[in-house]
KELOPA-321479 format. One record per residue (C-alpha): residue number from 1; residue in three letters; x, y, z. Coordinates in Angstrom, 3 decimals. Layout:
N
{NUM, ala, {X, Y, Z}}
...
//
This chain:
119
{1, unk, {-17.498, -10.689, 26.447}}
{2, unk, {-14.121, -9.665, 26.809}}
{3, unk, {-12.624, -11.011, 23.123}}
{4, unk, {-15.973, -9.326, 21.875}}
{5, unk, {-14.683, -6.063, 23.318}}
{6, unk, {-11.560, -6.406, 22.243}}
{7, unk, {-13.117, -7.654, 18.446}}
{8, unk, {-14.914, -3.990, 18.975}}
{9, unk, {-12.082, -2.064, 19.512}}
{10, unk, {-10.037, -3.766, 16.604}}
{11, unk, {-12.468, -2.706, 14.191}}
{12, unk, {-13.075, 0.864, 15.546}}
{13, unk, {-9.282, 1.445, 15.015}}
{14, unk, {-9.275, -0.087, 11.566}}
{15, unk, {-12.134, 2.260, 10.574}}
{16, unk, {-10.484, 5.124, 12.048}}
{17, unk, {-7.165, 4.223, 9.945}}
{18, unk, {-9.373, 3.617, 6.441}}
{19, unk, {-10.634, 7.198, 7.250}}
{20, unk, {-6.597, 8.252, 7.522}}
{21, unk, {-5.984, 6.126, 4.239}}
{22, unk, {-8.893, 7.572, 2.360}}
{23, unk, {-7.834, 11.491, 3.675}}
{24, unk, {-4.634, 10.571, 2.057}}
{25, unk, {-6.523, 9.102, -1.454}}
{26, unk, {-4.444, 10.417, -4.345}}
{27, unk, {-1.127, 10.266, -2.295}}
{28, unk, {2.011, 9.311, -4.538}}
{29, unk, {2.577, 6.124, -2.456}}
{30, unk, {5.714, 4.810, -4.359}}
{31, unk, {7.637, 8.207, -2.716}}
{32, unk, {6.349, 7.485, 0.579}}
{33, unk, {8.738, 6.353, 3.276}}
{34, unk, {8.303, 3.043, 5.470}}
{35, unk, {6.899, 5.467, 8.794}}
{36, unk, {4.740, 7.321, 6.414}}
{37, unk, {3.435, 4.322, 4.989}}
{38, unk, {2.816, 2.695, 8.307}}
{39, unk, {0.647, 5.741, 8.812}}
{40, unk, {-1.206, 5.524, 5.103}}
{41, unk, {-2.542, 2.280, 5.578}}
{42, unk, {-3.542, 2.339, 9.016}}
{43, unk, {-1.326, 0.224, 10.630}}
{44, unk, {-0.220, 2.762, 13.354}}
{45, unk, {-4.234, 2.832, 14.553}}
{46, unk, {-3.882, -0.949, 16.150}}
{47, unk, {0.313, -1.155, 16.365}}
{48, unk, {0.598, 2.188, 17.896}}
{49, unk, {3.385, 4.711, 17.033}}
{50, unk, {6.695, 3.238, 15.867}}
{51, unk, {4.534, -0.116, 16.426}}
{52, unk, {5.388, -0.232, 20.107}}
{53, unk, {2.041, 0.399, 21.498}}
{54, unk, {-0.618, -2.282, 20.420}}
{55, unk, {-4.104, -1.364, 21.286}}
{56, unk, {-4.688, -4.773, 22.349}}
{57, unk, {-2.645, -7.745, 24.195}}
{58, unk, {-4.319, -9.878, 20.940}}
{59, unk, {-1.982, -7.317, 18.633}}
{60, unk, {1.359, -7.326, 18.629}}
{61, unk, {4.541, -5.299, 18.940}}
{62, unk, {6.061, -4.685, 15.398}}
{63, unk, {9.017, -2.156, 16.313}}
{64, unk, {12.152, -3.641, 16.978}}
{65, unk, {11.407, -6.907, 15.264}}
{66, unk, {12.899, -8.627, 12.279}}
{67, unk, {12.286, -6.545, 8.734}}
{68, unk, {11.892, -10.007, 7.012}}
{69, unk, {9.524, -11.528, 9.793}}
{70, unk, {7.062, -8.671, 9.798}}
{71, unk, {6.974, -8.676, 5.483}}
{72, unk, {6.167, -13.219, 6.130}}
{73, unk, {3.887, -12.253, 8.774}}
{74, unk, {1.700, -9.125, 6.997}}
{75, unk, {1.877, -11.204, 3.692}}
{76, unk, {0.426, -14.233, 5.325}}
{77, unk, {-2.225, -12.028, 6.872}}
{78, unk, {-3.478, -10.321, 3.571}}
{79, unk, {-3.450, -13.756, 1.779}}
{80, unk, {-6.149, -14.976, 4.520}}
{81, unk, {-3.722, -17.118, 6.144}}
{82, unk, {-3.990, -16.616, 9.464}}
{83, unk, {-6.457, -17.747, 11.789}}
{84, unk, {-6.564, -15.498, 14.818}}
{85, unk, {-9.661, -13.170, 14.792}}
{86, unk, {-7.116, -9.828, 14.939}}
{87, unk, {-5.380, -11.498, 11.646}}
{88, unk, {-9.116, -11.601, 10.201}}
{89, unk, {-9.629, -8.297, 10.877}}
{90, unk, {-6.274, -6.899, 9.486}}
{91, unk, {-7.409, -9.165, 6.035}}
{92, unk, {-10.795, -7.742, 5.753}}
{93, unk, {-10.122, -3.993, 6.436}}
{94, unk, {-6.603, -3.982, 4.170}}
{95, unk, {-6.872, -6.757, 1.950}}
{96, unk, {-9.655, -5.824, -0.172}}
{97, unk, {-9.740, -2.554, -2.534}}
{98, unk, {-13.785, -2.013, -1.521}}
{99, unk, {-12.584, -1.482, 1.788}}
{100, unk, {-9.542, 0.280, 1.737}}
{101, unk, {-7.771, 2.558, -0.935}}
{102, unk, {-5.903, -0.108, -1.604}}
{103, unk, {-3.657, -2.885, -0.076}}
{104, unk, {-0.391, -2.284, 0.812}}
{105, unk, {1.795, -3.203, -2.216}}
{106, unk, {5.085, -5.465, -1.400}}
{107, unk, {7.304, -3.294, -1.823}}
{108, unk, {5.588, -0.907, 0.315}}
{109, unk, {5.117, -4.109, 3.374}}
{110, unk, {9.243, -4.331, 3.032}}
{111, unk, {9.420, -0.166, 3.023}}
{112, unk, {7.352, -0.835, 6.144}}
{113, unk, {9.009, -3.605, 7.704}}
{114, unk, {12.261, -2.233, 7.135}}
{115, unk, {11.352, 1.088, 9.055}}
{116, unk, {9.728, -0.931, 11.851}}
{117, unk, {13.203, -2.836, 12.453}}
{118, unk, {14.782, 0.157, 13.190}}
{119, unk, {12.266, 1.488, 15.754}}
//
């Protein structure tokens, strides 16, 4: 019951940040900076703000960490390769345009992971 919960919550904040991303539809996303970004695709809804404040144990803490770790990592999640069923949720709700505006680009991941390192 309780990874079900937690499953529940996952995918109430990823709806919530494709309802963000699809307010912002039309946005000139190559100008947009890494904390902006974050924002656009939703990421802030599960990492919380500056990606210090994970909804969940199951996600993790992006601020602080590695700018080259977080790009690997959020590329290996949109390619479908990892396993964990928070990983599988991040893939469905970002990497596909039918359910999102579309994917984060990699040059907009590095913007991203760059501004997380800082935080």
């Amino acid at each position: 019951m309780r990874t079900f919960t937690r499953v529940i919550g996952a995918t109430a904040c990823l709806l919530t940040g494709l309802g963000m991303t699809m307010a912002m539809a039309g946005t000139d996303r190559e100008n947009l900076s890494g904390d902006a970004l974050f924002e656009y695709h939703g990421c802030v809804n599960c990492h919380g703000a500056q990606g210090k404040n994970p909804v969940t144990q199951k996600v993790p803490e992006l601020g602080g960490k590695e700018a080259d770790y977080i790009y690997a990592e959020a590329t290996k999640i949109l390619k479908g390769e990892r396993a964990s069923e928070e990983a599988k949720l991040m893939h469905s709700a970002l990497a596909y345009q039918s359910s999102c505006d579309y994917p984060p680009t990699d040059a907009e991941l590095k913007k991203i992971g760059e501004w997380l390192a800082v935080q």
